[in-house]
DRENVOKOL-285899 format. One record per residue (C-alpha): x, y, z; residue in three letters. Coordinates in pm, whole numbers, padded with zeros to 5 digits, always signed. Layout:
BEGIN
XYZALA...
end
This chain:
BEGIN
+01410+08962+00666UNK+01150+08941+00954UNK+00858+08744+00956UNK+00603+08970+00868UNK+00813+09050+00531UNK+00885+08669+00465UNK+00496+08597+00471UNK+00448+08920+00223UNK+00693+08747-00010UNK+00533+08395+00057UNK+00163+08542-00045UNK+00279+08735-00310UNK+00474+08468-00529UNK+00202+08169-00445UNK-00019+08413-00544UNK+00167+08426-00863UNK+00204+08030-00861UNK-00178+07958-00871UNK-00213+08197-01143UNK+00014+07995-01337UNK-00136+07721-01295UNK-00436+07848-01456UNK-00274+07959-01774UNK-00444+07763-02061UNK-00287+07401-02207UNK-00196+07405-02540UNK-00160+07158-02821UNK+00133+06932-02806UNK+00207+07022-03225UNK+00290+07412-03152UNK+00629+07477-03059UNK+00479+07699-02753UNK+00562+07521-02443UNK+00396+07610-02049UNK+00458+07466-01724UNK+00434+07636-01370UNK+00841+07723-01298UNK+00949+07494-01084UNK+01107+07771-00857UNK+00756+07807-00766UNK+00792+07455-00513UNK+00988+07605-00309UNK+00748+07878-00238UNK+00475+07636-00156UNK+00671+07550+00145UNK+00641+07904+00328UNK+00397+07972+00581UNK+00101+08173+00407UNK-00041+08455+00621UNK-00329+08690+00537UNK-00295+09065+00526UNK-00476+09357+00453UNK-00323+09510+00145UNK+00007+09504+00186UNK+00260+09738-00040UNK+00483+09536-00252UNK+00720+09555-00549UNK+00577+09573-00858UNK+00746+09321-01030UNK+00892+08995-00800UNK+01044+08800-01043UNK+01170+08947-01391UNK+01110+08764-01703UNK+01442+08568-01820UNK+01703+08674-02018UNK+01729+08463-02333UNK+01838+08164-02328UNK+01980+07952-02639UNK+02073+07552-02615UNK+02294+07415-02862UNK+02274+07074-02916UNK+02659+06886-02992UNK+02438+06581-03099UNK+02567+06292-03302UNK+02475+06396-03614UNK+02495+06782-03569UNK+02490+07061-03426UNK+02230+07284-03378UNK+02028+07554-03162UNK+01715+07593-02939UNK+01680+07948-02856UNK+01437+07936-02545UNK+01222+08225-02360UNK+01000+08202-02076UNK+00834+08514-01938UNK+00913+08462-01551UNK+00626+08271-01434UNK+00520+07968-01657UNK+00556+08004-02010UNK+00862+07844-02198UNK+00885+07864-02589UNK+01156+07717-02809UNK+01222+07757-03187UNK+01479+07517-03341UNK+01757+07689-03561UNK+01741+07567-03960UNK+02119+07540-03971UNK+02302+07294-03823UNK+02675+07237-03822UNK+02902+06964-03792UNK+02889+06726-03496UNK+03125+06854-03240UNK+03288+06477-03219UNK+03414+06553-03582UNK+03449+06909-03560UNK+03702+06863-03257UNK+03933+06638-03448UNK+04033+06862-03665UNK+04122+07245-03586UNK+03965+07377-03917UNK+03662+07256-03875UNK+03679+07311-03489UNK+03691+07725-03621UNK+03429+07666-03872UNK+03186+07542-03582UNK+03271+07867-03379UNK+03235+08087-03618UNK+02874+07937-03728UNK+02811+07987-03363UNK+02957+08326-03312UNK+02768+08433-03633UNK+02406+08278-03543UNK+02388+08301-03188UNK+02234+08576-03018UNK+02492+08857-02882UNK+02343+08845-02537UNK+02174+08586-02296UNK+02324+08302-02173UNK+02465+07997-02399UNK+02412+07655-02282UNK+02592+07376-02525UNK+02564+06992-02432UNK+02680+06677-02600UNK+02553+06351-02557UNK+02691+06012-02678UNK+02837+06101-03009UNK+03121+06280-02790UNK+03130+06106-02462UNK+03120+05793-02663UNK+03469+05894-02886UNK+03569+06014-02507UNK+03545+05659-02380UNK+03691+05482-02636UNK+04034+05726-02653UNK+03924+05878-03027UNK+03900+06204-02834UNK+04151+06300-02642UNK+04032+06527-02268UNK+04279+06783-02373UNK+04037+06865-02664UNK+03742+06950-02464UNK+03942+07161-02269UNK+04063+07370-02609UNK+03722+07391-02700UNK+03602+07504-02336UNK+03860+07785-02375UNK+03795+07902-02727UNK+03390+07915-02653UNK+03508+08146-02376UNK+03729+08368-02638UNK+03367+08400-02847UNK+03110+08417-02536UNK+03289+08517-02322UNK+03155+08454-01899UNK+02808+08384-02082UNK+02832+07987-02236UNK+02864+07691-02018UNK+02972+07352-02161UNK+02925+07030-02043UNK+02912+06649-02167UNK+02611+06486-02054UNK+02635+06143-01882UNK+02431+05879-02023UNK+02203+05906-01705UNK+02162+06265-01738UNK+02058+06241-02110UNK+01789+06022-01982UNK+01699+06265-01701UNK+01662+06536-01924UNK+01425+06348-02168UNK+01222+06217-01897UNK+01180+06597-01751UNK+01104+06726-02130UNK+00840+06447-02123UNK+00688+06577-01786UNK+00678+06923-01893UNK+00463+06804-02216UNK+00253+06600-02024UNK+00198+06879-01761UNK-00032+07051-02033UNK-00152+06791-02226UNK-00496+06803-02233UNK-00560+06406-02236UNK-00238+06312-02084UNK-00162+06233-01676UNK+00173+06180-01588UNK+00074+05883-01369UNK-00084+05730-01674UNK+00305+05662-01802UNK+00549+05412-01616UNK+00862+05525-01792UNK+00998+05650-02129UNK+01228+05521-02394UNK+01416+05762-02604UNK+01653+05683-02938UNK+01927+05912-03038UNK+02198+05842-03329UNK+02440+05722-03072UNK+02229+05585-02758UNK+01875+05484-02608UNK+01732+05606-02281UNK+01512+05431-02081UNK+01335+05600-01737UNK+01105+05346-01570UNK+00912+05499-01256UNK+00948+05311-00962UNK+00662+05176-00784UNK+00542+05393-00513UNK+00772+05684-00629UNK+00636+05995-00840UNK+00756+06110-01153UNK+01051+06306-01036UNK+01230+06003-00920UNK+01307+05750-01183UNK+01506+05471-01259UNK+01736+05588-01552UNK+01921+05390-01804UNK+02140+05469-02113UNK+02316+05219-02360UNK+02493+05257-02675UNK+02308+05150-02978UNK+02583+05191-03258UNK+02335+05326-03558UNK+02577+05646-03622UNK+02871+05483-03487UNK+03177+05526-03732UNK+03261+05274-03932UNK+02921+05085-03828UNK+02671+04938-04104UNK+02488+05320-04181UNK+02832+05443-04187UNK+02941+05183-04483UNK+02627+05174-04673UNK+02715+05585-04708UNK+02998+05482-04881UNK+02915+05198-05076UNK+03097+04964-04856UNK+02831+04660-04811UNK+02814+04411-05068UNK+02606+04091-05092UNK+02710+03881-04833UNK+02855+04134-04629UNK+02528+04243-04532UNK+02434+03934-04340UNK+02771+03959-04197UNK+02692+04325-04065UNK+02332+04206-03951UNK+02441+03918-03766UNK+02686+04148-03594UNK+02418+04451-03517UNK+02185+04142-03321UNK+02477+04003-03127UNK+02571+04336-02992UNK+02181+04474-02945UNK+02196+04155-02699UNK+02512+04268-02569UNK+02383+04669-02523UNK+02071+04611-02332UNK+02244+04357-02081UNK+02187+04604-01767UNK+01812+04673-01885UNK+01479+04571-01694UNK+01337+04297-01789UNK+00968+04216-01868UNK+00851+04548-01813UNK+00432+04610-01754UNK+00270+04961-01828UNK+00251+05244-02014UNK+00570+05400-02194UNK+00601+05707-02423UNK+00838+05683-02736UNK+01050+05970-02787UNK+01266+06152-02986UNK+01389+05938-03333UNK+01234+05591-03169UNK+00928+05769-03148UNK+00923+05918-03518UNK+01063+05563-03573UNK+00754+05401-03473UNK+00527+05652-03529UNK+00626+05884-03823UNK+00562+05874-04178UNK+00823+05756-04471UNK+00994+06032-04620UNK+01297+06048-04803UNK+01520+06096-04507UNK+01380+05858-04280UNK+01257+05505-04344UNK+00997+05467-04049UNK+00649+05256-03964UNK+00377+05527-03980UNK+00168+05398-03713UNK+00110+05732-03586UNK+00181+05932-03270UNK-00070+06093-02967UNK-00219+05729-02997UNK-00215+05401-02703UNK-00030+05131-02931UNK-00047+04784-02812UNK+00309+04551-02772UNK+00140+04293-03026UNK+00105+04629-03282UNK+00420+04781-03250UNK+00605+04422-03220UNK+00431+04322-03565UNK+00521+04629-03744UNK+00883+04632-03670UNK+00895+04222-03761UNK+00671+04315-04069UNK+00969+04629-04180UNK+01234+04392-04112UNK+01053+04113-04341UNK+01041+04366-04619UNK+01406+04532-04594UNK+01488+04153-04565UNK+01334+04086-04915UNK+01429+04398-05086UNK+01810+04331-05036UNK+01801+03969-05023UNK+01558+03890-05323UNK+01564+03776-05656UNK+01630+04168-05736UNK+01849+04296-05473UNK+01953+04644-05457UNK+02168+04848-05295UNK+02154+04920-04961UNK+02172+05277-04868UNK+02233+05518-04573UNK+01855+05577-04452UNK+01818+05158-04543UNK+02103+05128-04287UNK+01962+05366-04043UNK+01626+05168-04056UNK+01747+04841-04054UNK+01924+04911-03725UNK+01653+05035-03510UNK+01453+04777-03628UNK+01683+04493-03462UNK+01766+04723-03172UNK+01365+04781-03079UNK+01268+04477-03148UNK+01513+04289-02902UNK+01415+04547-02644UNK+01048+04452-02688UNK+01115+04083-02688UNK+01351+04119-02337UNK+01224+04401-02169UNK+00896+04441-02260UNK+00562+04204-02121UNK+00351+04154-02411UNK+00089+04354-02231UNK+00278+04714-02201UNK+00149+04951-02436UNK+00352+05291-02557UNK+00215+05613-02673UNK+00478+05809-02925UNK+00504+06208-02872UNK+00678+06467-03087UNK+00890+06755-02964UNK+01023+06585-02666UNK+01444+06631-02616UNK+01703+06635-02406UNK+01752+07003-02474UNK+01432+07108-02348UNK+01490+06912-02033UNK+01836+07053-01999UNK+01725+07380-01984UNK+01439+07364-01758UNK+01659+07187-01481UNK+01892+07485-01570UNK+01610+07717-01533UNK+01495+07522-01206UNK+01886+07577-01066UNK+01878+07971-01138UNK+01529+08044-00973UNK+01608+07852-00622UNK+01928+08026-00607UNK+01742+08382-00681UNK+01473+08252-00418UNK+01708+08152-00180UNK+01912+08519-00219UNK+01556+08673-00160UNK+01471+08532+00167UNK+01810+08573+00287UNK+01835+08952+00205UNK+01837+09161+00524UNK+01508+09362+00604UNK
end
């Protein structure tokens, strides 16, 4: 391509970029999501030239094919089926089934069918398929419950169903954490009383593992510190695990308490310590902090899209921990119970990581609709467009 072209190109598309940076922000509750495409940077590098009404192609850039995420979480899995129109839009809708978690599902071939035939069955017939798992199955990878040789049956069964079209892949502990953090920057790209610079990193709770990003001084938002750790609250044959079936009994309890705060200790050895800023809660430890009770999940109701001072969150965990404490170890006891279990954990988890990594001046701001998935598939999206861009410029004139 000669120069003259290259600069056509170069207007054309930066022409395209500033238009998407105009589009509108929108409220963090709707599932609609918008940020300029990242492909767009790479544009921004070209020399721009002016000329007088040059012909070009109607359309530059098509919109994307579909795109659906599933999600091999640790409790489930599910689909985000994701469309963005080319430029700078990006919307998700979350499927309302879910099926079993792929750790499970792969250790036994029935139900290892069952999962591909919910997917075969719910999933779109065309677009591409992205499916990550996170610490539920690299987790029962590192410990030898699942065997390598399993992934790779499952790799070649998804490509019996989908054929050339899915792509599979087990998320590192870091790249969980990357993903979150770039879901978070996307968000806070159109929130309209949110900066990114107003947030010095992110901490994220799953059912198997935490995140933590922590922006390094001097460096922007795209380069973070990242940190994962194991946090044990689905973890079989843990204390949520036993209370679903009926396993804890009086002083067994204490046992299993005493043995959740000695690992928490343990689990956030390789953390930062004594952390000053601004942080945005995420995923379950945001709706952990921030949601309301309901009967699934036993949470704090503090409330999110509001600043929350270390001294507020720090007393409400101590204060839920006092009460669980005095429901189960009063004068009238009862039963403890899965979502009790599931509470009680994240309680001693956050509140060691507030005590060690946390000055008592940091504040944290919980958001909804912030996940790995999202993050996953913009970076995907972000990988597709420079290699389309880069095909562009190198096409012959």
């Amino acid at each position: 391509m000669d120069a003259a072209a290259c600069a056509v190109v170069a207007g054309v598309l930066s022409a395209g970029a500033a238009a998407a940076r105009q589009v509108p922000r929108r409220a963090r509750v709707s599932t609609r999501r918008t940020r300029p495409s990242s492909g767009w940077k790479l544009l921004k590098k070209l020399p721009l030239l002016q000329l007088p009404q040059p012909v070009l192609p109607t359309v530059l850039v098509q919109p994307d094919e579909p795109v659906t995420l599933v999600d091999c979480g640790s409790g489930s899995t599910r689909a985000l089926f994701y469309r963005d129109d080319g430029m700078s839009h990006v919307s998700w809708e979350k499927s309302t089934w879910r099926g079993d978690p792929l750790a499970v599902a792969l250790g036994d071939d029935l139900k290892l069918e069952s999962l591909l035939s919910l997917l075969k069955r719910e999933l779109p017939s065309s677009g591409r398929v992205l499916l990550g798992a996170t610490a539920g199955v690299r987790q029962a990878m590192q410990d030898g419950a699942l065997p390598h040789e399993r992934l790779e049956l499952f790799r070649d069964r998804l490509n019996v169903v989908f054929g050339n079209r899915a792509r599979f892949m087990v998320l590192s502990g870091q790249e969980e954490a990357r993903a979150e953090w770039e879901a978070l920057q996307h968000a806070l790209d159109f929130a309209p009383d949110l900066q990114q610079d107003l947030f010095h990193g992110m901490l994220s709770g799953g059912g198997m593992s935490c995140q933590l990003a922590r922006r390094g001084s001097g460096h922007g938002p795209s380069s973070p510190e990242l940190f994962s750790f194991r946090n044990g609250v689905l973890q079989p044959g843990g204390l949520p695990d036993k209370a679903s079936r009926s396993e804890i009994f009086g002083e067994t309890l204490q046992e299993e308490l005493d043995s959740i705060q000695s690992m928490t200790e343990t689990l956030i050895t390789d953390l930062p310590r004594a952390m000053d800023g601004n942080f945005a809660l995420v995923e379950w430890l945001g709706l952990y902090v921030a949601g309301e009770s309901t009967e699934r999940d036993l949470v704090m109701g503090l409330g999110y899209n509001r600043w929350l001072t270390h001294q507020e969150v720090s007393m409400a965990v101590s204060g839920h921990l006092a009460q669980l404490h005095q429901e189960h170890f009063g004068a009238q006891a009862v039963a403890i119970s899965r979502r009790t279990a599931i509470s009680w954990v994240y309680g001693i988890i956050l509140q060691k990581i507030l005590k060690v990594c946390f000055e008592p001046t940091a504040q944290f701001y919980c958001l909804k609709n912030i996940n790995w998935s999202t993050g996953h598939y913009l970076m995907h999206k972000e990988i597709v467009e420079e290699k389309e861009m880069k095909e562009l410029l190198l096409q012959p004139s």
